[in-house]
N, C-alpha and C positions, 0 to 999 in steps of 0.2 A: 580308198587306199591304192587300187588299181588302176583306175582309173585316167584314162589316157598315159598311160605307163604301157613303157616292152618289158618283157618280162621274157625271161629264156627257161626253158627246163632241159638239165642235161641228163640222160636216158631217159628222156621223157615220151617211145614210144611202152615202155611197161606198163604195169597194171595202173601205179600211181598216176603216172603223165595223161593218162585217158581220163580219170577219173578227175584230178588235179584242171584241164583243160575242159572240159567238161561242166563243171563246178564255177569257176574262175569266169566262165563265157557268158554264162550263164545271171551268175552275180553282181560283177562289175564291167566296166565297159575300159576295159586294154587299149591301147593303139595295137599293141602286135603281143601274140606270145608266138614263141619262138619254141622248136620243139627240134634238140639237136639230142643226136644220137646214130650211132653206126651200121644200124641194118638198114638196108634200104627199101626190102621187104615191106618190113615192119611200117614204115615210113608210107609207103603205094598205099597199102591198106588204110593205113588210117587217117592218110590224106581223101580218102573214098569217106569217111566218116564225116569228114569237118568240110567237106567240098563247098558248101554255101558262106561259108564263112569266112570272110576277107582280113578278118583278124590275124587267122593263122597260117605261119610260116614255115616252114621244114628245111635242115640243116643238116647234112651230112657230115658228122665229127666224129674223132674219139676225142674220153677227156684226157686221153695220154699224150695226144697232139696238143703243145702246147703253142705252135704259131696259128693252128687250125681255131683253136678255141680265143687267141687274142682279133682274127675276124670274127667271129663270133659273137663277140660281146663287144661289140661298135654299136654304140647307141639306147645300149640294153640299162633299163634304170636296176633290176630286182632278177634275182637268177636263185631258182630251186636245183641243187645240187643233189639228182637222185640216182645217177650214175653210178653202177656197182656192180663187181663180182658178189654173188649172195647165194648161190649156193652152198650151205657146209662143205659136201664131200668133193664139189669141184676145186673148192680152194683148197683144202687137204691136199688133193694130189696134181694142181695146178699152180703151187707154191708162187714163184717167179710172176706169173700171169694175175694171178690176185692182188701182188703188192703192186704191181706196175699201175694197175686201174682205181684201186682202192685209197693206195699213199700216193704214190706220184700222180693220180689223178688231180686228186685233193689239193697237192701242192700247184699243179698248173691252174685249175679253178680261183684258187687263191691267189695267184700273181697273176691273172686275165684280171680280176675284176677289179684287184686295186689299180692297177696300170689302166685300164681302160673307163674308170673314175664311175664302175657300179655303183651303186645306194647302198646296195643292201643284197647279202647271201643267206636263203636258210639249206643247211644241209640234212638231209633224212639219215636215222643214223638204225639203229636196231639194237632189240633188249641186249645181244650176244656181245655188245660192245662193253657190257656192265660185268667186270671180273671174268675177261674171256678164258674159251677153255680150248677156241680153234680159232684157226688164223683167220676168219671169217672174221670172228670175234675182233681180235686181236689187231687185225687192216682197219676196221673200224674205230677202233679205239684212239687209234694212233691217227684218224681221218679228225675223229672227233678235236682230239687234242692240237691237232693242226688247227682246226677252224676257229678254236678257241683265241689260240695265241695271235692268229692273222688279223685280230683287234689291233694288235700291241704294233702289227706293220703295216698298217695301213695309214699312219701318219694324218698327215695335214688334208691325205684324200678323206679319210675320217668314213672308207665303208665299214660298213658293221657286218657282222657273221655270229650266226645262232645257227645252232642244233636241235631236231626234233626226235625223239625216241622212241620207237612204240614197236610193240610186238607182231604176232604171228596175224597178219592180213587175210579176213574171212573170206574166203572165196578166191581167194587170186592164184594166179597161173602156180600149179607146181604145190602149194600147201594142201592142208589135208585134208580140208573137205569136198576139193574138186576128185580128190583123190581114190579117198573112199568111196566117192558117188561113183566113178570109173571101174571099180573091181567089185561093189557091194553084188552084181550078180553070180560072182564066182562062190558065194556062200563064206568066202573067208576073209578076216581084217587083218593083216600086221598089224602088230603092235608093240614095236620097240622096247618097251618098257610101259608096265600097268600099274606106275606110279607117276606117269608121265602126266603136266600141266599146261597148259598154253594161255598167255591171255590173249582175249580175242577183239578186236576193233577192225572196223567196217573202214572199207577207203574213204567212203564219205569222212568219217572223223580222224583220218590222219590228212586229208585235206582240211577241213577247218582247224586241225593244229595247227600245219603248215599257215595259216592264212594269218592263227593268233599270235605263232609267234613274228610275223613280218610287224605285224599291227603294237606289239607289245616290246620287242627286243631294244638292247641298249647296245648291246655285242656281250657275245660271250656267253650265253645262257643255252642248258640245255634243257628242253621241254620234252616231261612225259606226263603224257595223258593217264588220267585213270581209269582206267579200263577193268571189265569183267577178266576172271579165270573160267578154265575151265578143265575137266579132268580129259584126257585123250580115248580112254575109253568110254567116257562120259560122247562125245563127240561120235564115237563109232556107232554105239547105241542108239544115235537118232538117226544118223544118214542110213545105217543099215541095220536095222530090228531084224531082218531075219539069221545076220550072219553071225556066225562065233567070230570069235578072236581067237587070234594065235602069237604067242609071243617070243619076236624074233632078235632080239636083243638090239644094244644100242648101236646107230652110225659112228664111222669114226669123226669124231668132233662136236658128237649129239651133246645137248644138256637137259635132265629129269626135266627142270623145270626151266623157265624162263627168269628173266630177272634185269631189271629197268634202275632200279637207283641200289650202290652198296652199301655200306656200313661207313666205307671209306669216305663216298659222298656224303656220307649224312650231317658233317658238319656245315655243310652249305647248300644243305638242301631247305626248301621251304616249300608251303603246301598252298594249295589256293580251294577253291573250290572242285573243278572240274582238272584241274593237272599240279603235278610237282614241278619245280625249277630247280635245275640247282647250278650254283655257282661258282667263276672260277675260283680256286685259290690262286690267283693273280692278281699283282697290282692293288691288293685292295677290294675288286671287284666282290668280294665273297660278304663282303657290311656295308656295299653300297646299297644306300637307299631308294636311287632311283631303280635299279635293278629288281631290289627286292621290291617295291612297290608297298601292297596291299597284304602281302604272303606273312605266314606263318610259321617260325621253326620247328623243323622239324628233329625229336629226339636225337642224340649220339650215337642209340645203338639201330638205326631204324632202316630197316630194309624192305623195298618193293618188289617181291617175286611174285613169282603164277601159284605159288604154296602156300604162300604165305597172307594171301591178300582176300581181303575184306568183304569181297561183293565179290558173286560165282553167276555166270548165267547157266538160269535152269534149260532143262532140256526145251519146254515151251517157248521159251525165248530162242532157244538154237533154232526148233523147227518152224517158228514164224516167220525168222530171219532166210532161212532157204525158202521158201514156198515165195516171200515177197523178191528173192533176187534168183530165184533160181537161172533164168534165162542169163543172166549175167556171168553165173560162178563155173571158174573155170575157163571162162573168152579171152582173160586179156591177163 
């Protein structure tokens, strides 16, 4: 699939981009991936990491820069679109600054790759993009729905752009388990809310989403993975057994639960084995058969939350999963 292909990831020095290049170098044999994004930092460092490796390339951009990112994608067949404000509380009160990287990113993403005659875009999108409650959510949503429609203009160039959706990443910079590991010696856990839910998936499997949907996409599809829940103090009780909890009420822009497909989707949503798809209400696209493939409908009223869903990782599985990554959780 990869295979003597460039390939670019834009913020791709984050948790995914490591993981993502990492993965990708590993499996298939690239002509180049391309690793653009704006710290340069970030970039020193983890050009120290891939040093033997003549594959990879590093790229000083934002995706706000929208003549920066048409050099950029000269030559490039397949572009991971993982560039984002994603903080909650930073977009809350970074308004301005979150739609600029999140929507007008989006939209310069989208007029680079069809003007410079890409293949193919997947963009990483998150559960908060599903009935948002914060502009986090809500920049997302509106990213999503951009990449959907950029089927409909990319004309005779015929690139394609799919969406991948998946929740709270185990272990990565800034979520809760590096979190809790970082404070479980002060004896005490926040805990936002002790109804709170999270589903959990490993970077490993939001890169092989990322891989299935390049491998599977027609345009226009969003893919979410089926992934475990799990309770948040469920979570605290493994990282830290000896600490209490205390409960410090919700962030502004926090959601109880997480949540991947709505009620709204559910008319074009279909199920498969290992993830949901669902499709646009565009064009037609929502009873195409090539799209839907092999998939199965899914109910009217049927919703995929961290509440509401089917499969819970027990605590054993929590703490197998730290003990085999722990040197990782939290690095990147």
């Amino acid at each position: 699939m990869f295979d003597d292909k460039t390939i670019l990831v834009t913020g791709g020095t984050g948790s995914f981009g490591h993981a993502f290049l990492r993965m990708t170098l590993a499996r298939f044999n690239p002509k180049k991936v391309i690793v653009y994004s704006r710290d340069e930092m970030k970039q020193w460092d983890m050009a120290k990491l891939f040093a033997d490796d003549p594959r990879v390339r590093f790229f000083i951009g934002d995706v706000r820069d929208r003549e920066r990112l048409y050099r950029a994608f000269d030559g490039v067949d397949h572009v991971v679109h993982a560039a984002a404000t994603k903080i909650v509380p930073t977009a809350e009160y970074n308004p301005f600054e979150c739609i600029k990287t999140n929507v007008n990113g989006a939209m310069n993403v989208i007029d680079a790759a069809i003007d410079k005659k890409v293949k193919s875009v997947v963009a990483l999108s998150t559960d908060k993009a599903s009935s948002p409650v914060n502009l986090y959510g809500a920049s997302k949503l509106a990213s999503d729905k951009l990449f959907v429609a950029g089927n409909s203009y990319s004309g005779a160039q015929q690139t394609a752009f799919s969406v991948v959706r998946y929740g709270n990443v185990m272990g990565s910079r800034g979520s809760v388990i590096p979190f809790f590991m970082s404070i479980r010696d002060k004896g005490v856990i926040p805990i936002t809310d002790p109804r709170m839910t999270r589903f959990m998936i490993s970077l490993d499997e939001g890169v092989e989403l990322v891989w299935h949907a390049f491998a599977d996409m027609v345009g226009g599809e969003v893919y979410v993975k089926k992934i475990p829940s799990m309770k948040v103090t469920d979570i605290a009780r493994v990282v830290a057994p000896d600490a209490r909890t205390e409960v410090i009420g919700i962030r502004p822009g926090e959601k109880i639960h997480e949540q991947m497909v709505g009620v709204e989707d559910a008319p074009f949503t279909f199920e498969y084995d290992e993830h949901f798809k669902i499709l646009p209400n565009l064009n037609g696209w929502g009873s195409d058969s090539a799209r839907i493939k092999d998939g199965r409908k899914v109910s009217d009223t049927f919703i995929y939350s961290s509440d509401r869903n089917t499969e819970w990782m027990s605590d054993d599985a929590l703490q197998a999963w730290i003990d085999a990554n722990r040197d990782k959780i939290g690095a990147i």
